[in-house]
Every structure is written in structure tokens, then in C-alpha cells.
Legacy VTK file of the C-alpha trace (Angstrom):
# vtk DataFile Version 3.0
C-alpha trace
ASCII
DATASET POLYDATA
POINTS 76 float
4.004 46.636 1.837
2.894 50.512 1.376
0.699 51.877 3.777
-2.902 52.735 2.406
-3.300 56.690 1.353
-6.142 57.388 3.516
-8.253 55.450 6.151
-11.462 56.198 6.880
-13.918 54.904 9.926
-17.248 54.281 9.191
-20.028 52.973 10.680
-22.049 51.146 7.793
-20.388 48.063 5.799
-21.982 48.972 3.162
-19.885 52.306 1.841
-19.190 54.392 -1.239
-16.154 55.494 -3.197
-15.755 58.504 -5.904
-12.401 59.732 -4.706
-13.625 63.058 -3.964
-12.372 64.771 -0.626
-9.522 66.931 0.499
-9.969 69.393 -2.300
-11.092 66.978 -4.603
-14.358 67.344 -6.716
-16.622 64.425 -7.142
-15.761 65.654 -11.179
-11.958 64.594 -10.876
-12.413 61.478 -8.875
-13.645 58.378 -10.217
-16.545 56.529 -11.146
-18.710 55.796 -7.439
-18.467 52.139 -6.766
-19.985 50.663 -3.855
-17.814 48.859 -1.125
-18.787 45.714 1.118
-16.993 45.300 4.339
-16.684 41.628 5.423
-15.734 39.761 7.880
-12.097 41.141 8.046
-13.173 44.540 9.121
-12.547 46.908 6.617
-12.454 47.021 2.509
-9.914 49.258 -0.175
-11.273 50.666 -2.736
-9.549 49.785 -6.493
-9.166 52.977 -7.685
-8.031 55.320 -4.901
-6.597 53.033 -2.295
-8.643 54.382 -0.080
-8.993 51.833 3.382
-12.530 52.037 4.699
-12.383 49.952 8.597
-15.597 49.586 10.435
-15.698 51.112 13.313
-15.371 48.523 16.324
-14.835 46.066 14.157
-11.580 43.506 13.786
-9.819 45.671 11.972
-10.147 48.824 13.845
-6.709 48.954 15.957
-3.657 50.821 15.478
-1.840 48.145 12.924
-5.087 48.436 10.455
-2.536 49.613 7.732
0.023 46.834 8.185
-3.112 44.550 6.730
-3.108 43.364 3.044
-5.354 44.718 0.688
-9.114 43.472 0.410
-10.847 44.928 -2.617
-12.745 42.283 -3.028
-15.967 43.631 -1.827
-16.130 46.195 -4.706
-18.920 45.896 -6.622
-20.280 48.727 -9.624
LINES 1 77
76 0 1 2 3 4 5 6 7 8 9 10 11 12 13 14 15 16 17 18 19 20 21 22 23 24 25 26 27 28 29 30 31 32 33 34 35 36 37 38 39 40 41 42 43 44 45 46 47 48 49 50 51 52 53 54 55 56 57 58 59 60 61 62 63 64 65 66 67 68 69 70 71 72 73 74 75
């Protein structure tokens, strides 16, 4: 399993995803879909890979990238 490319905490589990950051403009990202966190702790987003993990949540501990991928939250 490859590690996600970035993780991000966050507080909401409700979050959003264009790709842009880190010298990246909204304009080269990707379209802005809107992640759900569930109960696992923390969401990827399809396009960028991008591991958002709610901060206290389950998945917020040091082995949060050995976890599978959950993109199921994604919605447009």
C-alpha cells in the first residue's frame, strides 16, 4: 500500500477539495468536490489523494497513512 500524498487535520467533517496548495492555483487543480468524514475518522479525496483525518478523531494517530483508502464520502 502507498502512503497518501498529503494529510491534512481538520476540524469540520464536512471538508472541501480543489487540489490547490503548495504552489498550486485553484486554476490547475480540479473540480471542488465536497468530502464527508465518517465514522472511520478521516476521508481521501478521488482526484488528488489527498487524506483529510479529523482532528481527535479515530483516525488521528501516527499509523493514519497505513489505513486503506475511504473515498467514499465524496460527493459533487
Amino acid at each position: 500500500m502507498q502512503a497518501p500524498p498529503e494529510i491534512l487535520r481538520v476540524h469540520a467533517r464536512r471538508v472541501a477539495c480543489d487540489g490547490s496548495g503548495h504552489g498550486i492555483s485553484a486554476a490547475l487543480g480540479h473540480p471542488r468536490v465536497f468530502l464527508e468524514i465518517d465514522e472511520h475518522g478521516y476521508v481521501d479525496c478521488g482526484y488528488c489523494d489527498r487524506r483529510f483525518v479529523l482532528e481527535g478523531g479515530p483516525a488521528d494517530t501516527p499509523d493514519n497513512v497505513t489505513k486503506p483508502d475511504i473515498s467514499s464520502g465524496a460527493s459533487l
